[in-house]
N, C-alpha and C positions, 0 to 999 in steps of 0.2 A: 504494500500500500504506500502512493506517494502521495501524503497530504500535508501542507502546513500553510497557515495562513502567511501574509507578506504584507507590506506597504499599501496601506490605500494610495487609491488611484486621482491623480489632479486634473481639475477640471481648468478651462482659460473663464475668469471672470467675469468674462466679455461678453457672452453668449449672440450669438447672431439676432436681428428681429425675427428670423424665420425661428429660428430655435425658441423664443420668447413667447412665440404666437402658442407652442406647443407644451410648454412648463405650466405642470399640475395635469397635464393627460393622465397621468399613471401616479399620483400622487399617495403614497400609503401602500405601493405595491409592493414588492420582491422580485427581482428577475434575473433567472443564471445565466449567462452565457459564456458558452465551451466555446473554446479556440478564442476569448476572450483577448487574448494578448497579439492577436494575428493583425496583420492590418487593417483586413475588414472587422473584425471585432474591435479592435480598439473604438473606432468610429460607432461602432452599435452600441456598443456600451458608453460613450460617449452623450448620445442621442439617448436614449435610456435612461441616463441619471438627469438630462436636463429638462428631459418631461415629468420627473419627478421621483425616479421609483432608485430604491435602494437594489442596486443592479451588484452581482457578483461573479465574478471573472474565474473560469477555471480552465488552466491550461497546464502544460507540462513548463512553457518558457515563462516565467513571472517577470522577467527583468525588463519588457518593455511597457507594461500596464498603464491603462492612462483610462481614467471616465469612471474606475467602479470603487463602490465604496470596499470594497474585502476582492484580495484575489488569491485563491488558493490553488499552489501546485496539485495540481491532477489527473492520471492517464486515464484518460478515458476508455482506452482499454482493458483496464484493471477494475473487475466488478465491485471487490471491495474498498476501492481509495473513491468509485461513484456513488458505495452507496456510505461512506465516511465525509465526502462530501454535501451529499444531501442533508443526509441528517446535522450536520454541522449547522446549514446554513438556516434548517429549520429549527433548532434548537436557539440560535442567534437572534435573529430577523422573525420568527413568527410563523414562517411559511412561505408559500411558493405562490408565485401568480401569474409567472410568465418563464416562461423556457424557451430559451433558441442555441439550435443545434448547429453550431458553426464548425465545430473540430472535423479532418479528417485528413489520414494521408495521403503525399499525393503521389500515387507510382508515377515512374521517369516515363516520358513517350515511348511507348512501344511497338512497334505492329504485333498486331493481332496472332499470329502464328508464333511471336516470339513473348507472350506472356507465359507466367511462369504460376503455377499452385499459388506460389508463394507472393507473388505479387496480387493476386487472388485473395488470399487470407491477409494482407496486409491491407487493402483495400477496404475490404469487407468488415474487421475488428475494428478500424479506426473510424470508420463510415457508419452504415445501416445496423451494424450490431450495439456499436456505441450509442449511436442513435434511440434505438428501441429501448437500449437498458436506462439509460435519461429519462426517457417518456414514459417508462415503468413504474419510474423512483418518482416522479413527482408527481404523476399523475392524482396519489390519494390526497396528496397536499394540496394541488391546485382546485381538486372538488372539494374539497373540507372547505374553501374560500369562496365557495358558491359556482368556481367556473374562472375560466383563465383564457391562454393562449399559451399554445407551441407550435415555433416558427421553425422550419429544420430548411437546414442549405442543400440546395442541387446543384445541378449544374446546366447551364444553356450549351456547352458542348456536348455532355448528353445528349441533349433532347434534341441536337442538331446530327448526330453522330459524328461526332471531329473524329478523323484519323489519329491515330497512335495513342487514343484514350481508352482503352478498352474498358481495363481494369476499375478503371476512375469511372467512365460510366456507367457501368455495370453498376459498380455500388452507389453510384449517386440516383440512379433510375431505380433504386433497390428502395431509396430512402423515400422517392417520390411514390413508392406503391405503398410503404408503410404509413406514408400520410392520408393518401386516398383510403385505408379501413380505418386510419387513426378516426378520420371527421365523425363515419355514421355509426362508429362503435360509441365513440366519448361525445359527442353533441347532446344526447340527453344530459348530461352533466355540465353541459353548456361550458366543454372545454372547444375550442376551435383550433385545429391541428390545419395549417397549413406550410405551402413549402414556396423556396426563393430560388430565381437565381439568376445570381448579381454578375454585373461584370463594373469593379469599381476597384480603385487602386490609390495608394497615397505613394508608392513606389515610383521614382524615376525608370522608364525603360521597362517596366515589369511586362507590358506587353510588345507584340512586334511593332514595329515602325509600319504607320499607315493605317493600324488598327481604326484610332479616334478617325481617321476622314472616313468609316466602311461603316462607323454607325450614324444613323440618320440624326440623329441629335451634335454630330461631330465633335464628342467628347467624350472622354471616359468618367463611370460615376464614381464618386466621390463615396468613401465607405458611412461619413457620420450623415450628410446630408440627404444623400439620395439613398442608400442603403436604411441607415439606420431610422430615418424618419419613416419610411416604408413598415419595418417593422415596429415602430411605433403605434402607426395608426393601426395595426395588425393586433396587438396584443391592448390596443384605449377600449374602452367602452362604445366606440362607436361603428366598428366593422360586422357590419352581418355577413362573412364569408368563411367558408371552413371547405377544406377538402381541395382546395385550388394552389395552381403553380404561376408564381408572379412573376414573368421574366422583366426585371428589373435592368435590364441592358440599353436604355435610350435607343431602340427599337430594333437593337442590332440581330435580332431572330423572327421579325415582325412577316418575314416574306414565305417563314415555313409553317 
């Protein structure tokens, strides 16, 4: 088990008007978010604590943390350091109201004949099995609070089929089926299970050259803005959707 709590996470004083318009959405909430320390997670948790909600980061890397009030080391592939997490954060905080499933590994481009079991099973534990055990662990907590939201990460190469992803999409199309019985299984409970997938970076270069001119918005989205206000309104009292896949890419899959 890899657990221990670290550094809370700093917010910029400043907050946007757009961020402004949104603080007290989620006021008196609780919400985990896995791969929390990644670049699109810092940005969601980011966006998260500034609509109000006491947001907690769980990754294996703690040292780049920024948005959440508590971040605890955690492999998400370790059943007992997720369920040493949960209960930590419900012991603390009160309970769960909101879960997003950001963690996973990412196998190297491969073709398809040259993937391997093992890039399979890494895939899959880091991904859609992590995923379900999260959704397991909070699920009693998020209905003991009357109903919640869990937001879980896809992938729009997936759902596009990119070459050399097999492995990746395989288990990210794995996680999109686990949200589609998540909605009609847990919707009496008025949990709403939906899924993302973002194409947004605070990295220089992280994509190819040419990318931002191929999406119709002719940018790449931003992890706390476009990403994380997304699931904001995802997990506020105001969305009536469950069961659906948001491609959050300024249109860049709009044509399939």
């Amino acid at each position: 088990m890899t657990l221990r709590p670290v550094h809370d996470g700093n917010l910029d004083s400043s907050p946007s008007a757009e961020s402004e318009q949104k603080a007290g959405v989620m006021d008196g909430q609780v919400a985990i978010v896995t791969g929390g320390t990644g670049d699109i997670g810092r940005g969601v948790c980011r966006a998260l604590t500034k609509a109000g909600a006491t947001v907690v980061a769980l990754d294996l890397d703690t040292s780049q943390a920024e948005g959440a009030a508590r971040v605890l080391e955690c492999d998400v592939t370790d059943p007992a350091a997720c369920t040493a997490a949960v209960n930590q954060i419900v012991d603390e905080f009160g309970g769960v109201n909101t879960l997003v499933n950001l963690a996973q590994q990412f196998v190297v481009h491969t073709p398809l004949l040259e993937v391997t079991d093992n890039d399979m099973r890494v895939s899959f534990d880091s991904g859609p099995t992590a995923t379900l055990r999260m959704m397991q662990l909070c699920y009693p907590h998020i209905k003991a609070r009357g109903g919640g939201s869990i937001v879980n990460a896809a992938s729009g190469g997936a759902t596009l089929g990119m070459p050399g992803e097999g492995a990746y999409a395989a288990a990210k199309e794995a996680i999109r089926g686990l949200t589609k019985v998540a909605a009609p299984e847990w919707g009496p409970d008025n949990i709403r299970v939906n899924a993302i997938c973002p194409v947004a970076t605070t990295i220089p270069d992280k994509f190819p050259e040419g990318v931002a001119n191929s999406i119709p918005l002719r940018r790449v989205g931003d992890p706390e803005t476009d990403i994380g206000s997304v699931i904001v309104f995802l997990a506020g009292p105001g969305a009536y959707i469950t069961g659906r896949t948001l491609q959050i890419d300024g249109g860049a899959g709009s044509w399939h």
